[in-house]
C-alpha positions as CSV (number, residue, x, y, z in Angstrom):
1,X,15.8,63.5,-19.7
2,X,18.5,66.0,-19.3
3,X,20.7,64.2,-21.1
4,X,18.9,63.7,-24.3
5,X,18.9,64.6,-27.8
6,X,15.1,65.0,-27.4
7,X,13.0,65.9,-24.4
8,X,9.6,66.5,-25.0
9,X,7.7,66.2,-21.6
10,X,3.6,67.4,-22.0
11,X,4.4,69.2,-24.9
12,X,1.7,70.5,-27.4
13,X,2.7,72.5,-30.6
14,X,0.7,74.8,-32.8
15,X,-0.1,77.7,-34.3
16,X,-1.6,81.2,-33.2
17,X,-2.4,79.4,-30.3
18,X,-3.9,76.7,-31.4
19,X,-2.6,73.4,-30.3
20,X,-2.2,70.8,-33.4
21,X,-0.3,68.0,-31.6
22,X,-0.7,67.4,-27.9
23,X,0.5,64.9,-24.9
24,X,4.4,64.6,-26.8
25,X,6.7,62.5,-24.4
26,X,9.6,62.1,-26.0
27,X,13.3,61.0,-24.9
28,X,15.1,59.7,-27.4
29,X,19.2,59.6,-26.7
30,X,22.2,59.1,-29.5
31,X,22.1,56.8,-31.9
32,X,18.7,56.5,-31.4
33,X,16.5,56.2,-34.4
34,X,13.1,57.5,-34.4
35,X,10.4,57.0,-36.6
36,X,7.0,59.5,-36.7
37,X,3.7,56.9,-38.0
38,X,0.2,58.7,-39.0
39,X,-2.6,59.3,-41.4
40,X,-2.1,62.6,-43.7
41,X,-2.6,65.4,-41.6
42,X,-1.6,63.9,-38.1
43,X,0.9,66.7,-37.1
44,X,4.0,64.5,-38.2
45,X,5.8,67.3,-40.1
46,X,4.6,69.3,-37.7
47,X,6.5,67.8,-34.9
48,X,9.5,67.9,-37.1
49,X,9.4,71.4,-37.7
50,X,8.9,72.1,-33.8
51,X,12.1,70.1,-33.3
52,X,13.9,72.7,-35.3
53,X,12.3,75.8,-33.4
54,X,10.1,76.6,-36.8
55,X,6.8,75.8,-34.8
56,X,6.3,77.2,-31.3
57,X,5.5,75.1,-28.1
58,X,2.4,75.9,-26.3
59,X,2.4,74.2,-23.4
60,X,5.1,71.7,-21.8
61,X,8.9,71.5,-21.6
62,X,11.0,70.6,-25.0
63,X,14.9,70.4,-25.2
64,X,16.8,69.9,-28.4
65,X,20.5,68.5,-27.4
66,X,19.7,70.0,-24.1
67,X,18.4,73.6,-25.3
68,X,15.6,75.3,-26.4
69,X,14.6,73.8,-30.2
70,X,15.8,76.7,-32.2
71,X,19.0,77.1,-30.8
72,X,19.8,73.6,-31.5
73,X,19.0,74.1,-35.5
74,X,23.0,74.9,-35.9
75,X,23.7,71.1,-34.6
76,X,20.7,69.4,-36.4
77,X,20.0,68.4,-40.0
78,X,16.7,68.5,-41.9
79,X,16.2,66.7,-45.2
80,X,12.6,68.2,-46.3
81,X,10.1,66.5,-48.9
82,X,11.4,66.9,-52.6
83,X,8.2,68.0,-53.7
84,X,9.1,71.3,-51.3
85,X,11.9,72.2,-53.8
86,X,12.3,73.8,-57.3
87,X,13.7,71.6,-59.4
88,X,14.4,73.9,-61.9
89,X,16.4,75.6,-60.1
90,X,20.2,75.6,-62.3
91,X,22.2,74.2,-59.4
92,X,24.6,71.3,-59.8
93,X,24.3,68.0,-57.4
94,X,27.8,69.2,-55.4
95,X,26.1,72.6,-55.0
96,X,23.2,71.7,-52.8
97,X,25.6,69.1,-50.7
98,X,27.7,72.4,-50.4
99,X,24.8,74.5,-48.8
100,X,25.6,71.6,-45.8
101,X,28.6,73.5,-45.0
102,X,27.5,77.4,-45.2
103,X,27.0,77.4,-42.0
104,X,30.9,76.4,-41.3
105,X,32.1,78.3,-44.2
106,X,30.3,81.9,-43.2
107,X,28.6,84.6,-45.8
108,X,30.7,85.6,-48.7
109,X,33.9,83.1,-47.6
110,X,35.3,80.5,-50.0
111,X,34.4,77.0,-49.5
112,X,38.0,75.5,-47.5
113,X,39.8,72.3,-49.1
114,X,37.9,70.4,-45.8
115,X,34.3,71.8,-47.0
116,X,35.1,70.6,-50.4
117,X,36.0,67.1,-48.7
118,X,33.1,66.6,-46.8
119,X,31.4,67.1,-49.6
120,X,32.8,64.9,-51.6
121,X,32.3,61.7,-48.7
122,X,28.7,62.8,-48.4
123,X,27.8,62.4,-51.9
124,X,30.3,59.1,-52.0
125,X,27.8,57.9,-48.8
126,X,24.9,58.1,-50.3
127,X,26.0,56.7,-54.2
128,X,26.0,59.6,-56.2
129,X,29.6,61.0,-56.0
130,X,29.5,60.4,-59.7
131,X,26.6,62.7,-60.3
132,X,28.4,65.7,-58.3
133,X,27.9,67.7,-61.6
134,X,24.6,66.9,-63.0
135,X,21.8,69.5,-62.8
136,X,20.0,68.8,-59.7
137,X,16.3,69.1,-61.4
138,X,17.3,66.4,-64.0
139,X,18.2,63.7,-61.3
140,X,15.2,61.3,-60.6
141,X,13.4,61.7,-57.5
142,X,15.3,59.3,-55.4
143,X,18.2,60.9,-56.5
144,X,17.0,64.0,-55.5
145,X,16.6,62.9,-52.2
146,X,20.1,61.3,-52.0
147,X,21.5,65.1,-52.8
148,X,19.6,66.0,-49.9
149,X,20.7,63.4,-47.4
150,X,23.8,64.2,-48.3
151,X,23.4,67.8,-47.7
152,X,22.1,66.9,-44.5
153,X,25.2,65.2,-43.6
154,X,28.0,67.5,-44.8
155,X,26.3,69.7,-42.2
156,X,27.8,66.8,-39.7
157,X,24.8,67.3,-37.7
158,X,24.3,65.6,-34.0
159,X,20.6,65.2,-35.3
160,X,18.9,64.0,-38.7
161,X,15.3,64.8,-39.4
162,X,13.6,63.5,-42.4
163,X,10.3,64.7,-43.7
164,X,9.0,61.4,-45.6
165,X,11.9,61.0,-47.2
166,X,10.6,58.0,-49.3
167,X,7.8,59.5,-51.1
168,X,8.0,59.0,-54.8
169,X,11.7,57.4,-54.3
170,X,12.4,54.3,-56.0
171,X,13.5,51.2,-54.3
172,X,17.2,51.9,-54.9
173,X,17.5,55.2,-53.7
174,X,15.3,53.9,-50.4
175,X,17.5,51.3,-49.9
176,X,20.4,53.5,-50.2
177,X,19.2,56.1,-47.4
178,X,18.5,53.2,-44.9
179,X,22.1,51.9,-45.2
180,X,23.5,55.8,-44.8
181,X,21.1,56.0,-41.7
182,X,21.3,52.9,-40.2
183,X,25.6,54.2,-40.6
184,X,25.0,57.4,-38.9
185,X,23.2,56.2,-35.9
186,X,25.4,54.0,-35.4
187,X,28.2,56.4,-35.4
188,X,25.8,58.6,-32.6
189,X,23.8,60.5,-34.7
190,X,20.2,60.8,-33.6
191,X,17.4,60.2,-36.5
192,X,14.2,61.2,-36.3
193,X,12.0,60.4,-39.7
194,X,8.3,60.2,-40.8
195,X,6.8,58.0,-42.7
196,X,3.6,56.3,-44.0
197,X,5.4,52.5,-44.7
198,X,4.8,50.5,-41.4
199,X,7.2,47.8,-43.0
200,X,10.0,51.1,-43.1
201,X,8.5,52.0,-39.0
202,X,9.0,48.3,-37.9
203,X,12.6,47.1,-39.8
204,X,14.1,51.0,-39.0
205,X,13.3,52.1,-35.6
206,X,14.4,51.9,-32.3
207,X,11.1,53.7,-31.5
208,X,7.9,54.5,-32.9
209,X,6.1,57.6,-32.3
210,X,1.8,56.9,-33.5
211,X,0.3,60.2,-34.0
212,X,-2.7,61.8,-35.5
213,X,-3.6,65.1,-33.6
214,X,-1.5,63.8,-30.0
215,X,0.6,61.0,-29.5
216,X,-1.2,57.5,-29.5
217,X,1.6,55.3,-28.4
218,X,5.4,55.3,-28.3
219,X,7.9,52.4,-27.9
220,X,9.3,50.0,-29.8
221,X,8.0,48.8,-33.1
222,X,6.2,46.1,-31.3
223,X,5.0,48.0,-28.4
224,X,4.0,51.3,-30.8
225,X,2.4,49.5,-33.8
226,X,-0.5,47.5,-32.4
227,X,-3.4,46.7,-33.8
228,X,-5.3,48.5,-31.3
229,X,-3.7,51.7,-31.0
230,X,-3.5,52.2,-35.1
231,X,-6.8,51.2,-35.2
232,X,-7.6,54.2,-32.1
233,X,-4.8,56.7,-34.1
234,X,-6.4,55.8,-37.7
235,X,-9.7,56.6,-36.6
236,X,-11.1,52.7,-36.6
237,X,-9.7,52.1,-40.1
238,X,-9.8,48.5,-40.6
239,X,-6.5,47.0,-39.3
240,X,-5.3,43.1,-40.2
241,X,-2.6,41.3,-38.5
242,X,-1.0,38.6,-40.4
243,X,2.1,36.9,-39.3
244,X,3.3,39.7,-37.0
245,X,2.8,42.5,-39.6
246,X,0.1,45.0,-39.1
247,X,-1.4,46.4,-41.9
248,X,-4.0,49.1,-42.8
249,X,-6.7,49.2,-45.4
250,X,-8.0,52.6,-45.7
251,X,-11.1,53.1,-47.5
C-alpha cells in the first residue's frame, strides 16, 4: 500500500467525533479510476472531502500519494457539484480554468505565458476553448461543469476527484468528461468520482467503492455491484438483474 495514490486501511471519517463512514480499505494505484456508488446520504462526498484533508480520520491509517490527506491537496484536483457555486458570480470561462494555476503562479504574480497555455489546452480538452470568454453563470450546466474539469486539470493534478459531476449535465457534456477522464487515467492520473448512474459505475471504473454509512463491497464493477450487496447497501430496496445490468427501483 505504500506505494499508492490511496491507502485507506480501517479507516472511519467523521465529524466531532462521530464516525460517518467506517471499515474504508482502499488502494487504488495510478491510472486507476475509482468510482464511489450509494444512496443520498451514504458518506460518498464525505469520503471525497477526507481524501483532500477537509474531513478528519478517526480511526485507521489513510495516505494520499504517500502522505497524510491534506498535505497531498497541492498534488490533487477536486471538481465539486455545480450546484455548490454562484453562478452569478461575473467571472469569464478562462478565469475559473485560471484559478487551476494559482497555486503555480503564487499571490499577487501575473499569470506566465505557460499558465496561459495550460489553460488554453484544458478548456481545448474538454470542448469549450471557444467559450474561454463567456460569463461562466450563462453557460449551461454541463458546460459549467466542463469549466470546472478543466480547472481541475490546469492544476495538472496526480489525482482527480469528482463530486457527482453528472448531476443536471446533459448527455453531451457527460460524454465529454468521460472521454477527458478516461485520457487522463490513461496518462497516470488517478480518478476518484461519485455517482448515482450504475450504467456510469459499471462502463467507467476499474473499481467500485458501495457505500451507505461503511463500505459494502469494493472491486471491480462485477465484483462491487451485485445484486446482493446493493440490495444489503440500499437498505433491501428492490434490485432486478436483467442481462447483466443491475438496476434499482427505489420506492
Amino acid at each position: 500500500m505504500a506505494d499508492a495514490t490511496l491507502g485507506f486501511s480501517g479507516v472511519s471519517v467523521g465529524y466531532h467525533g462521530s464516525p460517518v463512514l467506517t471499515d474504508i480499505e482502499l488502494n487504488v494505484h495510478a491510472g486507476q479510476r475509482l468510482t464511489l456508488v450509494g444512496p443520498n446520504g451514504a458518506g460518498k462526498s464525505t469520503l471525497i472531502r477526507s481524501v483532500l484533508g477537509l474531513v478528519p480520520v478517526l480511526h485507521g491509517s489513510a495516505t494520499v500519494l504517500g502522505r497524510p490527506p491534506a498535505q497531498a491537496r497541492s498534488v490533487t484536483g477536486y471538481v465539486p457539484q455545480t450546484g455548490s457555486l454562484d453562478a452569478a458570480f461575473p467571472v469569464s470561462a478562462r478565469q475559473v480554468v485560471m484559478m487551476g494555476r494559482y497555486r503555480r503562479i503564487g499571490w499577487w504574480r501575473p499569470a506566465r505565458a505557460a499558465d496561459r497555455a495550460a489553460v488554453r489546452e484544458a478548456l481545448e480538452r474538454v470542448g469549450l476553448a471557444d467559450k474561454a470568454q463567456r460569463q461562466f453563470g450563462v453557460l449551461s450546466g454541463g458546460q459549467r461543469q466542463r469549466v470546472l474539469l478543466a480547472r481541475a486539470i490546469a492544476a495538472e493534478p496526480r489525482l482527480l476527484l469528482l463530486d457527482e459531476p453528472f448531476n443536471g449535465v446533459d448527455a453531451v457534456s457527460q460524454e465529454a468528461i468521460l472521454r477527458v477522464l478516461h485520457d487522463l487515467s490513461a496518462a497516470g492520473t488517478t480518478v476518484v468520482l461519485s455517482t448515482h448512474d450504475l450504467a456510469v459505475a459499471r462502463e467507467f471504473s476499474d473499481l467500485v467503492c458501495l457505500l451507505n454509512g461503511r463500505q459494502w463491497a469494493l472491486g471491480t464493477p462485477a465484483e462491487a455491484l451485485t445484486a446482493s450487496a446493493l440490495r444489503r447497501a440500499y437498505g433491501g430496496h428492490a434490485v432486478d438483474v436483467d442481462d447483466g445490468r443491475t438496476v434499482l427501483v427505489e420506492p
